[in-house]
Backbone as CSV, one residue per row, in Angstrom:
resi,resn,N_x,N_y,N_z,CA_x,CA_y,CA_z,C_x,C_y,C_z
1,UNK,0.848,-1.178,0.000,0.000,0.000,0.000,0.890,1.236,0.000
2,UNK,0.558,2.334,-0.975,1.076,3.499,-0.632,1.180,4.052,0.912
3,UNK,2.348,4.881,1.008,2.417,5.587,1.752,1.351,7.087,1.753
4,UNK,0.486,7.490,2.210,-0.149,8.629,2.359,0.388,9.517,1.811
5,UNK,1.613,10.193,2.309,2.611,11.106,1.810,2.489,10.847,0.461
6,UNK,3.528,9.658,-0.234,3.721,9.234,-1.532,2.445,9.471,-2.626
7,UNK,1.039,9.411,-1.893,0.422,9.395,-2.945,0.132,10.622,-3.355
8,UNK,0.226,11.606,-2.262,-0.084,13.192,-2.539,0.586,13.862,-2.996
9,UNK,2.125,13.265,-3.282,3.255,14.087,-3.858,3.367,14.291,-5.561
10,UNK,2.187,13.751,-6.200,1.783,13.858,-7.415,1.664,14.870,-7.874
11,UNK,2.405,15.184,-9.166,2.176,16.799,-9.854,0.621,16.814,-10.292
12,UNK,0.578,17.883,-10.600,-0.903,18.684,-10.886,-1.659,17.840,-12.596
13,UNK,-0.609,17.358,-13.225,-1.016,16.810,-14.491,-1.694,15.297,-13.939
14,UNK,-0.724,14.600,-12.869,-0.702,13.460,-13.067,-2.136,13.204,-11.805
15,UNK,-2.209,14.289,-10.698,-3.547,14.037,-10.260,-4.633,14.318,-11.113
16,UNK,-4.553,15.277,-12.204,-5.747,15.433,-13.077,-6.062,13.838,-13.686
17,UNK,-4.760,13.722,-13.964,-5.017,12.044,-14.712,-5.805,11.130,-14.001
18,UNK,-5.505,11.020,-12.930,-5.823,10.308,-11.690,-7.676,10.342,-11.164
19,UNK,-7.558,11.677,-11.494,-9.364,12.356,-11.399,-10.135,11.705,-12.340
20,UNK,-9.653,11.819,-13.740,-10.429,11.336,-14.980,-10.765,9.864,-14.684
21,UNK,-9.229,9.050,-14.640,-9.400,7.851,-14.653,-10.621,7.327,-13.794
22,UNK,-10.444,8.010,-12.563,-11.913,7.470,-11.363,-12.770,7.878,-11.926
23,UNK,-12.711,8.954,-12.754,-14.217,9.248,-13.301,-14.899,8.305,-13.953
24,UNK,-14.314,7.863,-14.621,-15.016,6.828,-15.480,-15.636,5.521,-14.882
25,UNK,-15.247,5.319,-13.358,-16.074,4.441,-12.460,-17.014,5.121,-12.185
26,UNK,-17.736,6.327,-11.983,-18.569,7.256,-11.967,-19.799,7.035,-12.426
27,UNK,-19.886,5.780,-13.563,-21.081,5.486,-14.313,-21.355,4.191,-14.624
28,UNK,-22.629,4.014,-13.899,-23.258,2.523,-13.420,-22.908,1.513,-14.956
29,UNK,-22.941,2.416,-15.842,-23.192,1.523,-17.224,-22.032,0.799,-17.511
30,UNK,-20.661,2.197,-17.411,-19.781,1.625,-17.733,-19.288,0.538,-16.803
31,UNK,-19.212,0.414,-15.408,-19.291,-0.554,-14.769,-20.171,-1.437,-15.068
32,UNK,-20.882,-1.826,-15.354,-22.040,-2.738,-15.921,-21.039,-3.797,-17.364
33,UNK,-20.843,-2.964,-17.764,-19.616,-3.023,-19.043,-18.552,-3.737,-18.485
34,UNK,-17.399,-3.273,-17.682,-16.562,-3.729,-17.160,-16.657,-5.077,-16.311
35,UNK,-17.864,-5.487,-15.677,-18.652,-6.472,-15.200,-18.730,-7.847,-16.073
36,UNK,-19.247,-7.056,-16.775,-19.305,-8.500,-18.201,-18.013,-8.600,-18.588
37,UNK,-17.091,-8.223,-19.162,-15.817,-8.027,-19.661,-15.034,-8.831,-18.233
38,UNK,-15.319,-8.966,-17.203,-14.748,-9.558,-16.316,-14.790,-11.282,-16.623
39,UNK,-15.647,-11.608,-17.286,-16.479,-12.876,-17.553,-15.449,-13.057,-19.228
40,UNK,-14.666,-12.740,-19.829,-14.131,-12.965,-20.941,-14.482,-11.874,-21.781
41,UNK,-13.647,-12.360,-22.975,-13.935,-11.308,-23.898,-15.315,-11.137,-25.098
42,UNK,-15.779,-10.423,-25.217,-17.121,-10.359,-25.686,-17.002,-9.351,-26.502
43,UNK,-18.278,-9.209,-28.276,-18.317,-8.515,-28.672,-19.610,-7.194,-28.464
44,UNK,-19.478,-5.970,-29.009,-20.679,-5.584,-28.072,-22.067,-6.057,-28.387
45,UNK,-22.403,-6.880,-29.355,-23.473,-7.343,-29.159,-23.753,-8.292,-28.247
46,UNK,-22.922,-9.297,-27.918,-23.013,-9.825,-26.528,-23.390,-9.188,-25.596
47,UNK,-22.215,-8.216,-24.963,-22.471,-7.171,-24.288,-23.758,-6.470,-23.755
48,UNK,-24.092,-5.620,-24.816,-25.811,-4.746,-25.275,-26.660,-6.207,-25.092
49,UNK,-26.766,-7.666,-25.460,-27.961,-8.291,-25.493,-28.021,-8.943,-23.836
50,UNK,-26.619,-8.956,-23.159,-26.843,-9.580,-21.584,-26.779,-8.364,-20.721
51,UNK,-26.596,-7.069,-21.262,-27.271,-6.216,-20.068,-28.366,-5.040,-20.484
52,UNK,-29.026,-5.555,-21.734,-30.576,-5.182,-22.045,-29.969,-3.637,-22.792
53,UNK,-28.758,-3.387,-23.310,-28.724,-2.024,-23.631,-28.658,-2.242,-25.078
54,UNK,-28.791,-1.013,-25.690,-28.758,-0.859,-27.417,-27.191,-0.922,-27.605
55,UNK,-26.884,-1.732,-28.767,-25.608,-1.617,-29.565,-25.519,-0.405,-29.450
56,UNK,-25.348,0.620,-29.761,-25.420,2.126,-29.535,-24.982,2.903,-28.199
57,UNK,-25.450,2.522,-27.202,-25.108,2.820,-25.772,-24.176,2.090,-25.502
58,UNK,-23.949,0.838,-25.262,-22.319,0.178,-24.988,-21.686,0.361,-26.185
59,UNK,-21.322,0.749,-27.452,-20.280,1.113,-28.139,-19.959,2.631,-28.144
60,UNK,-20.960,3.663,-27.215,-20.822,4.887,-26.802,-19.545,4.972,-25.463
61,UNK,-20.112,4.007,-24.468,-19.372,3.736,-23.728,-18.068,2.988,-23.501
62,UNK,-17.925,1.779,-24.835,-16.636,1.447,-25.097,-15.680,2.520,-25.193
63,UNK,-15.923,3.258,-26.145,-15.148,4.036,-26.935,-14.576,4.633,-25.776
64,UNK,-15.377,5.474,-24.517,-15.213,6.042,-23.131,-14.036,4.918,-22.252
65,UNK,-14.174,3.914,-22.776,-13.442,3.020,-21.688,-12.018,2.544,-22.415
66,UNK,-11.969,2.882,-23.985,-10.948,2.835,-24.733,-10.563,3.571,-24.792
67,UNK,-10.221,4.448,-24.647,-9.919,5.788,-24.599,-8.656,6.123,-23.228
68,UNK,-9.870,5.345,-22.044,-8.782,5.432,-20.747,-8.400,4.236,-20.272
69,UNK,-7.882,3.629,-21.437,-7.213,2.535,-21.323,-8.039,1.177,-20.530
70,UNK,-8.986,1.053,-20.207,-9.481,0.291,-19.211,-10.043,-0.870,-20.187
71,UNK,-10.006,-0.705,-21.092,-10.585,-2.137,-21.892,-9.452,-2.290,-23.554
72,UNK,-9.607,-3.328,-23.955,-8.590,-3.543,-24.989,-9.764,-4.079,-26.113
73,UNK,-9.193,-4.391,-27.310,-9.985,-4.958,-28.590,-8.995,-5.348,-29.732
74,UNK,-9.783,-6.442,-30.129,-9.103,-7.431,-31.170,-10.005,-7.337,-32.192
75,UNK,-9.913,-7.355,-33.380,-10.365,-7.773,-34.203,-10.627,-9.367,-34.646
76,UNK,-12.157,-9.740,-35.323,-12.124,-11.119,-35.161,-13.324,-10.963,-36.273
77,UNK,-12.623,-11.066,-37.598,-13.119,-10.929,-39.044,-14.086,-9.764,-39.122
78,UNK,-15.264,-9.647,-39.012,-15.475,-8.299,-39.040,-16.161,-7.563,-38.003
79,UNK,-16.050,-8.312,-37.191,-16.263,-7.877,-35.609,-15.461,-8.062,-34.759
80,UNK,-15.216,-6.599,-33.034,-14.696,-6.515,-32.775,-14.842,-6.916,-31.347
81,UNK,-13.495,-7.672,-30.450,-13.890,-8.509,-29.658,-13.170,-7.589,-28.350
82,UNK,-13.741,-7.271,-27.278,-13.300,-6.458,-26.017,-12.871,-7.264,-24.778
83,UNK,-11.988,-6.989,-24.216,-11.691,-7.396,-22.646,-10.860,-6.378,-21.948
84,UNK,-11.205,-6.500,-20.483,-10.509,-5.767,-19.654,-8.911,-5.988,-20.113
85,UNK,-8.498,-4.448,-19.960,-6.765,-4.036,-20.538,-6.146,-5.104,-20.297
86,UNK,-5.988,-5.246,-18.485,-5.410,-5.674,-17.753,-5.737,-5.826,-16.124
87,UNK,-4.871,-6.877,-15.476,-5.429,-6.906,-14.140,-5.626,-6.227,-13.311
88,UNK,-4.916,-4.683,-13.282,-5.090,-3.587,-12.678,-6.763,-3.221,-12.508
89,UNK,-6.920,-3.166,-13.945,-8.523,-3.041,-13.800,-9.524,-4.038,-12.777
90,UNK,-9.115,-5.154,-13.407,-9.773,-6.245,-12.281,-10.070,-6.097,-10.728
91,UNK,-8.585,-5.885,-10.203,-7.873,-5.732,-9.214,-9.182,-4.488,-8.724
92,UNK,-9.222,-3.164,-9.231,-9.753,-1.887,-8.681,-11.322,-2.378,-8.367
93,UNK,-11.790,-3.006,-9.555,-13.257,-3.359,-9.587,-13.524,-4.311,-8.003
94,UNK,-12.502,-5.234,-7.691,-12.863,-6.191,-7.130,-12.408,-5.682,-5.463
95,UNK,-11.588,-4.911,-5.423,-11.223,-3.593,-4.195,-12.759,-2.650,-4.128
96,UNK,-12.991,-2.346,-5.345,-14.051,-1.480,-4.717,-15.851,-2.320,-4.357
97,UNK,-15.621,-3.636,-5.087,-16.935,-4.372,-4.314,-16.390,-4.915,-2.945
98,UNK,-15.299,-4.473,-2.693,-14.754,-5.486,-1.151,-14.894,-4.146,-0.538
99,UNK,-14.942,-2.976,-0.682,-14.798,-1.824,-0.343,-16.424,-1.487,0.538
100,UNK,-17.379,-1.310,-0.377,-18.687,-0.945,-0.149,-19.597,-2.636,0.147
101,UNK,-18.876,-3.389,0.620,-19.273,-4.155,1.011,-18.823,-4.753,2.819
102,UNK,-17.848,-3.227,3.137,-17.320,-3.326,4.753,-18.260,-2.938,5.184
């Protein structure tokens, strides 16, 4: 675990970074998103048909979660296949249901 100190000694760019990134836990959907993506990699019609949303709204929100690195994509002939980046992500998701669940 960080030291308290250590984590506050962050320049002004890299806490802005830091702000955004949490932001994007900020929204039930995209967590909803990240949820499934925990379960393997899926395309967004998978996605949109197991959590009742329009192709349209989770590829609104991909793009939001590609963007800040939190999800990755492959191509797989002419559709495109998503999973969490990496375990970091995992890791935060599964800290913050152990979190609001003290």
């Amino acid at each position: 675990m960080l030291e308290p100190k250590t984590a506050l000694c962050a320049d002004e760019a890299s806490l802005a970074s830091l702000a955004d990134f949490y932001r994007v836990f900020a929204d039930e959907t995209r967590i909803r998103i990240l949820g499934e993506l925990l379960g393997g990699e899926k395309c967004v019609l998978d996605i949109a048909n197991s959590l009742g949303l329009t192709h349209s709204a989770v590829s609104h929100q991909l793009k939001t979660l590609r963007e800040r690195r939190l999800v990755s994509f492959r191509r797989d002939g002419k559709s495109i296949r998503y999973s969490i980046a990496d375990d970091h992500i995992s890791s935060i998701l599964a800290q913050g249901i152990e979190h609001i669940g003290e």
